[in-house]
C-alpha positions as CSV (number, residue, x, y, z in Angstrom):
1,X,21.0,17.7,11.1
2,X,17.6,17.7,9.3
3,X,18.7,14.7,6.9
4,X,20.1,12.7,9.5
5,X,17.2,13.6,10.9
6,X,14.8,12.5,7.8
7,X,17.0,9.3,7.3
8,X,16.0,8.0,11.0
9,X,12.7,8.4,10.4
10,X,12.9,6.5,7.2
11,X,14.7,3.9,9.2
12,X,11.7,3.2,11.1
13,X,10.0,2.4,7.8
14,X,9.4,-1.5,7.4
15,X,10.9,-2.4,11.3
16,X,8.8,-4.5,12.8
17,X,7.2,-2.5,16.1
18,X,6.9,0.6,14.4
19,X,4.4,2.9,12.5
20,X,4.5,5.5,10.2
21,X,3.2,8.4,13.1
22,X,7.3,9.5,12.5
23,X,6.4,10.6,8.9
24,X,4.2,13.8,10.3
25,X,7.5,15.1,11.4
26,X,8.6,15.2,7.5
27,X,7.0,18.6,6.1
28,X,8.5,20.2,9.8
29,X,11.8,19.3,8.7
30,X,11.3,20.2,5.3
31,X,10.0,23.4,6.1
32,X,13.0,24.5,8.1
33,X,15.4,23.8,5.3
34,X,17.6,27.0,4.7
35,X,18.1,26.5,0.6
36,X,16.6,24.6,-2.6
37,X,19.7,21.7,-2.3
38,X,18.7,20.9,1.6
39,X,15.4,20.7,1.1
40,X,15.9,18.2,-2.2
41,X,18.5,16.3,-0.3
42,X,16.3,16.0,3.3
43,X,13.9,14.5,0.7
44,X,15.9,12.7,-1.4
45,X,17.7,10.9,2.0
46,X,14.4,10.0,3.2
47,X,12.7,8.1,0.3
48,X,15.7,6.6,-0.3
49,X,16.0,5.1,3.1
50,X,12.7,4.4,3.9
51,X,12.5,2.3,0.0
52,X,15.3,0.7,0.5
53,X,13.6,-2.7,-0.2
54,X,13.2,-1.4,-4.1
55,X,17.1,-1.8,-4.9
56,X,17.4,-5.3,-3.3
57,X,14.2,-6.7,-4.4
58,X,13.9,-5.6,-8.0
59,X,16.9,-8.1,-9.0
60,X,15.2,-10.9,-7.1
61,X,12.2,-10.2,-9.3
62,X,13.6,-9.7,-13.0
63,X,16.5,-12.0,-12.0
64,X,20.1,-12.1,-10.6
65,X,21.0,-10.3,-14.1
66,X,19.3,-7.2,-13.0
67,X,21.0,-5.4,-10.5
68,X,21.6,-1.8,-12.0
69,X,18.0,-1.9,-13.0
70,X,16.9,-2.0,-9.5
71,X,19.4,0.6,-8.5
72,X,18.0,2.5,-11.7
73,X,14.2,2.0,-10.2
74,X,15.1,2.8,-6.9
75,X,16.9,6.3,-7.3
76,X,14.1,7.3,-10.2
77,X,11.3,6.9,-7.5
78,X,13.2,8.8,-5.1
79,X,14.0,11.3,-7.4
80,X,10.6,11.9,-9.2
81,X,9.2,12.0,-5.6
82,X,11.8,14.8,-4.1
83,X,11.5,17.1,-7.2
84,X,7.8,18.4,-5.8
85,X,9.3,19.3,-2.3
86,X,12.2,21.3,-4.0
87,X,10.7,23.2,-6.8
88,X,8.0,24.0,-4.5
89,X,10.5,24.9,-2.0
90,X,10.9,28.5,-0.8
91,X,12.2,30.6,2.2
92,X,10.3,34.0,1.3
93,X,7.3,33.2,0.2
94,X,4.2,34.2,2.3
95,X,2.2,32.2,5.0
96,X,-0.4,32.0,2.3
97,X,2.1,31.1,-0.2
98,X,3.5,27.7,2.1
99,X,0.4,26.4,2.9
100,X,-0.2,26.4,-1.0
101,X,2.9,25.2,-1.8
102,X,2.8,22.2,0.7
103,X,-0.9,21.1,-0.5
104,X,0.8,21.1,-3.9
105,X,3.1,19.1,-3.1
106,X,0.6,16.3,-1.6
107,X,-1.5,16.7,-4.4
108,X,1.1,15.8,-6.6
109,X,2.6,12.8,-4.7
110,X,-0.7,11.5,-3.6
111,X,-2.0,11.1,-7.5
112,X,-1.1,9.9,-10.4
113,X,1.1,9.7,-12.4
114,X,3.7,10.7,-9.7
115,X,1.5,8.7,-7.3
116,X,1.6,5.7,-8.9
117,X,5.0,4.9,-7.2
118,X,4.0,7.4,-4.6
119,X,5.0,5.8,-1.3
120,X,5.9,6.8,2.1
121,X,3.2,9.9,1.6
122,X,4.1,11.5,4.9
123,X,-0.1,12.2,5.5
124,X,0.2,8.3,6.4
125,X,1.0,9.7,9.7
126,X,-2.5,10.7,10.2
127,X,-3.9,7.1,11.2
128,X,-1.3,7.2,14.2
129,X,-1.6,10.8,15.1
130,X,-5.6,11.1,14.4
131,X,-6.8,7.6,14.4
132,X,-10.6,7.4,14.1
133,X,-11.0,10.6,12.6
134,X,-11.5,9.3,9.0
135,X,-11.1,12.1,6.5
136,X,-10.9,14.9,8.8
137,X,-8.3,13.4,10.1
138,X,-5.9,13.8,6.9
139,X,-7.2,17.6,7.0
140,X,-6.2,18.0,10.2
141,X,-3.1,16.9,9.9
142,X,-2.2,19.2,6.9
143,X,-3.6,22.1,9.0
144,X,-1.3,21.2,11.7
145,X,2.0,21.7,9.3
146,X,0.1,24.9,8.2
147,X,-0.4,26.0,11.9
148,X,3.8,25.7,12.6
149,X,3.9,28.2,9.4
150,X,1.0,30.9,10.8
151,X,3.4,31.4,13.7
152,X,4.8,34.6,13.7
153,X,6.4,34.3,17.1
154,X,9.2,31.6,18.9
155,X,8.5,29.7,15.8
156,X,11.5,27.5,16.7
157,X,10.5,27.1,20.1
158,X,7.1,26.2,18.6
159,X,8.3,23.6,15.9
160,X,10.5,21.9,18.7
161,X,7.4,21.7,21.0
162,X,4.9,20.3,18.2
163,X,7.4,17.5,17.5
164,X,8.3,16.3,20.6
165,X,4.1,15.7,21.0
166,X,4.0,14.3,17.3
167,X,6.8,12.0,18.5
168,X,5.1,10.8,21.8
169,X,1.8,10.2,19.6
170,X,4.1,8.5,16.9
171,X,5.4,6.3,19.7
172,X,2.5,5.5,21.7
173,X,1.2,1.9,20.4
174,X,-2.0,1.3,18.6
175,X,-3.1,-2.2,17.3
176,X,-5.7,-2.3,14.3
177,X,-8.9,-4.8,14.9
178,X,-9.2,-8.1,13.5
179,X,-12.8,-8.4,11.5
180,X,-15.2,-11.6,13.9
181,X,-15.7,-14.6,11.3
182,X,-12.8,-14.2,9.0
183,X,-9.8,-15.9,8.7
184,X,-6.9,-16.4,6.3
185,X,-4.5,-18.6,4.7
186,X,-1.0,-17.2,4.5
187,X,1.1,-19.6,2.0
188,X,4.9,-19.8,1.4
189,X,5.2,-21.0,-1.8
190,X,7.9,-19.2,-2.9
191,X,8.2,-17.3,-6.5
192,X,4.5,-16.7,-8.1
193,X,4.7,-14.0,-10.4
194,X,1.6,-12.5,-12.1
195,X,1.7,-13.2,-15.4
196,X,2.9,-17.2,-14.7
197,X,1.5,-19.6,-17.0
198,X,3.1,-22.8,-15.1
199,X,0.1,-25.3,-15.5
200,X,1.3,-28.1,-13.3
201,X,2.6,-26.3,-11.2
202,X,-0.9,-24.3,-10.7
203,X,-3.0,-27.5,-10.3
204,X,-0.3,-28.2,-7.6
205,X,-0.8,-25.4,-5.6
206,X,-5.1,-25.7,-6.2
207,X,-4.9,-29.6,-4.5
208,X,-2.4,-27.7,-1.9
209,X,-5.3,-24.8,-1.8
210,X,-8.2,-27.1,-1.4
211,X,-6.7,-28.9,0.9
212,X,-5.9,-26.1,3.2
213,X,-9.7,-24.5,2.6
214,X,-11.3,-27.6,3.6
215,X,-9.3,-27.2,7.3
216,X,-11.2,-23.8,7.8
217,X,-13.9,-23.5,9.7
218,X,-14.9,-19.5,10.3
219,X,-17.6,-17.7,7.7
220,X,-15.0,-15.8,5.5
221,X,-11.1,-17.3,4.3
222,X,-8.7,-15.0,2.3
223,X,-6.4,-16.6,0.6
224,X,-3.3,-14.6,-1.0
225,X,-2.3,-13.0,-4.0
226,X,-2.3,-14.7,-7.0
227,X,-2.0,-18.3,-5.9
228,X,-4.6,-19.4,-7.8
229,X,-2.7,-18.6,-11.4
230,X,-5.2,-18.0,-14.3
231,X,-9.2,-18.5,-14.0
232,X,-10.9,-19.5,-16.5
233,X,-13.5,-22.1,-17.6
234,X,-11.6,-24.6,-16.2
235,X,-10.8,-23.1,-12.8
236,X,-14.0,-22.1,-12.5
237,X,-14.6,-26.4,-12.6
238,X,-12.0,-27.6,-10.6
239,X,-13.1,-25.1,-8.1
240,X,-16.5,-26.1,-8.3
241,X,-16.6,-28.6,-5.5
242,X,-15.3,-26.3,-3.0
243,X,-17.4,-23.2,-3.8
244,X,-20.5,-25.6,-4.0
245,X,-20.0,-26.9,-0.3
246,X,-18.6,-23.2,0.5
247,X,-21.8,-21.7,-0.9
248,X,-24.2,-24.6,1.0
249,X,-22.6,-24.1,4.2
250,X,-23.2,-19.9,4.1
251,X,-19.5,-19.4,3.5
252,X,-17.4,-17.6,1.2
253,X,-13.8,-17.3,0.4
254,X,-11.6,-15.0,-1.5
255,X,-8.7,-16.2,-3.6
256,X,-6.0,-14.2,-5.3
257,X,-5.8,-14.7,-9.6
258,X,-5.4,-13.4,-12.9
259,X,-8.0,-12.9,-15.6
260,X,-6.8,-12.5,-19.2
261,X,-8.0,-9.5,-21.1
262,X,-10.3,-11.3,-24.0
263,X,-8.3,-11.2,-27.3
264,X,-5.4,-9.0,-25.9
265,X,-1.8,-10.6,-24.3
266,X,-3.3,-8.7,-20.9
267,X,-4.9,-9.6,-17.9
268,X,-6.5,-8.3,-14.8
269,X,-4.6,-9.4,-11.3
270,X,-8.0,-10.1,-9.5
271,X,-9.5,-11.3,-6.0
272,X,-12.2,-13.8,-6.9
273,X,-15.1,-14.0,-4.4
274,X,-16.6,-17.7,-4.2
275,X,-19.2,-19.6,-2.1
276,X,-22.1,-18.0,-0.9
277,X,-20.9,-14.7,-2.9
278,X,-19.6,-13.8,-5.9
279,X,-17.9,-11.2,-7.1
280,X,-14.4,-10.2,-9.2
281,X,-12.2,-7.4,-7.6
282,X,-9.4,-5.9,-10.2
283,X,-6.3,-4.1,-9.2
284,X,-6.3,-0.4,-9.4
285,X,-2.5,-0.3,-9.8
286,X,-0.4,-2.9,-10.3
287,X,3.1,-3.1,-10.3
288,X,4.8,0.2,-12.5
289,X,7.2,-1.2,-14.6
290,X,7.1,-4.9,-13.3
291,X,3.3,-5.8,-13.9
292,X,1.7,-3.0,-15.2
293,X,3.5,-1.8,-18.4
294,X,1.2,0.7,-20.4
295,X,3.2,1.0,-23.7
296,X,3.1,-3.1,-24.2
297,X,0.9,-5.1,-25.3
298,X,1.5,-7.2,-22.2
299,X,1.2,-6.7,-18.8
300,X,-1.6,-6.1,-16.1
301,X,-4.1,-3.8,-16.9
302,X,-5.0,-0.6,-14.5
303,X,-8.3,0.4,-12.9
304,X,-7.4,3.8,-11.9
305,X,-10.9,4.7,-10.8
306,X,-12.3,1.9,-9.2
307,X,-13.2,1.5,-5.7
308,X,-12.0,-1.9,-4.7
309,X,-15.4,-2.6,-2.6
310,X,-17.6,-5.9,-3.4
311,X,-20.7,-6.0,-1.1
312,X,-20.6,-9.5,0.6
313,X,-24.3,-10.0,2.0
314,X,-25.0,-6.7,4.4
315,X,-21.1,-6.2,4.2
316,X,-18.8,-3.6,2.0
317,X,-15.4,-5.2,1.9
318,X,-12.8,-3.0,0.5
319,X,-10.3,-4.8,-0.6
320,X,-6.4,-4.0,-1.7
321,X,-4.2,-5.8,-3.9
322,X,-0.5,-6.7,-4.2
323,X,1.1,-2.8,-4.1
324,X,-2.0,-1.0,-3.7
325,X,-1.2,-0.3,0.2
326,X,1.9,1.4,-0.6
327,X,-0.1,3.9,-2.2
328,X,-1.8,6.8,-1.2
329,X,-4.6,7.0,-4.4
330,X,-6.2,3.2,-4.5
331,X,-6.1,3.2,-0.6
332,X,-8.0,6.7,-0.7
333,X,-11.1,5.4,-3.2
334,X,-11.3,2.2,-1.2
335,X,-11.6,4.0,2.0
336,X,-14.1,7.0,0.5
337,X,-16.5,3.9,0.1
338,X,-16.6,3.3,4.1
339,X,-15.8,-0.7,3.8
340,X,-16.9,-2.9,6.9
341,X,-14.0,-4.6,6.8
342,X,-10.3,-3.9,4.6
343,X,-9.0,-7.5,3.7
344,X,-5.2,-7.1,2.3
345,X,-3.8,-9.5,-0.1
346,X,-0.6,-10.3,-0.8
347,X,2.6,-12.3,-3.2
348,X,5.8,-10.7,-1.7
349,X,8.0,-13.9,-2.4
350,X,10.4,-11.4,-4.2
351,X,10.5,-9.0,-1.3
352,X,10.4,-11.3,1.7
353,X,13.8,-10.0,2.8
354,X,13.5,-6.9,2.2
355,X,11.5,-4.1,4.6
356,X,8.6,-4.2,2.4
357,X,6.2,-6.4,3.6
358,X,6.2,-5.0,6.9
359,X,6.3,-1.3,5.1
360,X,2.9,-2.6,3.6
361,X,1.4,-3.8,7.0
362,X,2.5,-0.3,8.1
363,X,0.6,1.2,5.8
364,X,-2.7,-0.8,5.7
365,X,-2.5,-0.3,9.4
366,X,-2.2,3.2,9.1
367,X,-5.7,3.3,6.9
368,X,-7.8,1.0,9.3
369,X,-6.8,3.3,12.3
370,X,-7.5,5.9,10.5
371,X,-10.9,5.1,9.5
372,X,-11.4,2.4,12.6
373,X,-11.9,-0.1,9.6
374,X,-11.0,-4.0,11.3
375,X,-8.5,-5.5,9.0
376,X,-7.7,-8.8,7.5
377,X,-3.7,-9.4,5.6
378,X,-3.2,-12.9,3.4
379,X,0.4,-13.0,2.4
380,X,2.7,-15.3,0.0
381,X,5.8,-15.1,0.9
């Protein structure tokens, strides 16, 4: 009952109409596991489930010749991710001992290196079941699965009554806030992969860009992931024009690129600020495996530490990149720094059909009403 119970939660993941308030129930369930094996498997089910998107995306991604890889990718995550929940697993240990055990466990999902690919952290909840609470809000929601524990009485009783509430809070709908004076530019041009060196086809998609800028008319644009290929010298140049009439007019747009690594086969996966601001934005964490590779000489490189935030006039925007939503670490820094306003960018061609894109509004969403932060997506698709 408690898997079937874990896997319909982690069918909610990525449906459109749903948040992640469902996920609070997750450390209940695991909690009332009778061995080791159930509580590995209740985990195991529910990763699985709610990642789904990994097995059928990754070959989309590396190519049609891939599919056991993204079978291999998908059950490794899963894995690596339930092995904290059963080792730290145990049905005599003291009160004292649980709450330890459980704040281990989040510790350990929540950072890296397990927390790299450390999605569906179940304390994602806490934006639907303490919205506006900030970081009080994720320690209340950990004393809440310590409070079912302290119980010494009808503790089944107790755990049944707790969820049912956590499951009408789950339920009830929340919206997030849309910032005043920003808009965005979602795009649908199909496969852009970071790392792309397809010149022609670039310039293409800047005329395309350009075009699509000039339409605008609010204070701040976001533009997606990536779109903009490489920026350099010459970029900089073409670009010139816009950012010059951008920058005369008081406006300023943000634009998704990449930013080779000087004498190194690297580069940064960036958010360029233009107009009447500037600024450069890297990716914390890119892609494991697929962009960021840390044993080649190629690949994106890793900001682990840095806060995503440019100031933009009197404003902090905090800004996420790509995967960075679908973890707990980058979206913790970026929120720590109290941003004005969370702008999300995005290049999800390879996922479009999968329940990832919508897993990542889920959890973006899940930040802003968290932190009652106004929010701003651009999306590739």
């Amino acid at each position: 009952m408690t898997c079937m119970t874990a896997s319909v939660i982690a069918l909610t993941t990525g449906k459109e109409g749903w948040g992640l308030g469902l996920y609070a129930l997750i450390p209940i369930i695991w909690g009332a596991a009778r061995t080791k094996s159930e509580a590995f498997w209740i985990l195991m089910i529910f990763y699985l489930v709610a990642s789904r998107g990994v097995y059928s995306g990754t070959p989309v991604f590396f190519g049609d010749g891939h599919p056991f890889f993204g079978l291999l990718l998908w059950i490794t995550s899963a894995l690596t991710l339930s092995l904290p929940w059963m080792a730290l697993w145990s049905g005599t240990v003291s009160t004292k001992g649980k709450f330890l055990r459980l704040l281990l466990i989040l510790f350990s999902i929540s950072i890296p290196p397990i927390g790299l690919w450390g999605w569906c952290n179940p304390l994602l909840s806490a934006g639907y079941i303490f919205p506006r609470s900030g970081v009080m809000g994720l320690i209340c929601m950990y004393c809440l699965w310590a409070a079912l524990w302290a119980a010494k009485r009808n503790t089944r009783e107790i755990r049944l009554a707790v969820a049912a509430v956590l499951v009408m809070l789950a339920l009830f709908p929340r919206a997030t806030e849309s910032p005043v004076n920003w808009e965005t530019i979602n795009t649908s041009f199909g496969r852009l992969y970071s790392g792309s060196d397809d010149t022609l086809g670039v310039y293409e998609r800047h005329c395309v860009l350009g075009n699509m800028l000039g339409r605008t008319k609010l204070k701040y644009v976001v533009m997606p992931e990536t779109v903009a290929g490489w920026w350099g010298d010459n970029t900089e140049e073409l670009w010139s024009g816009i950012t010059n009439q951008f920058a005369v007019s008081d406006r300023t747009y943000f634009i998704g690129a990449e930013v080779t690594k000087l004498g190194t086969k690297k580069y940064y996966n960036v958010v360029q600020v233009r107009g009447a601001n500037h600024a450069v934005i890297a990716q914390r964490i890119p892609v494991p495996i697929s962009m960021y590779r840390p044993w080649s000489d190629t690949g994106a490189i890793a900001d682990m530490f840095g806060s995503g935030i440019c100031e933009i006039g009197d404003q902090k925007i905090g800004v996420l990149i790509c995967y960075e939503p679908f973890v707990f670490w980058p979206c913790f820094l970026t929120m720590l720094s109290s941003p004005d306003v969370l702008v999300i960018v995005s290049n999800s061609w390879w996922a479009k059909h999968t329940n990832l894109p919508v897993l990542s509004d889920q959890c973006s969403a899940s930040w802003a009403l968290l932190f009652a932060k106004p929010i701003v997506r651009a999306k590739n698709l």
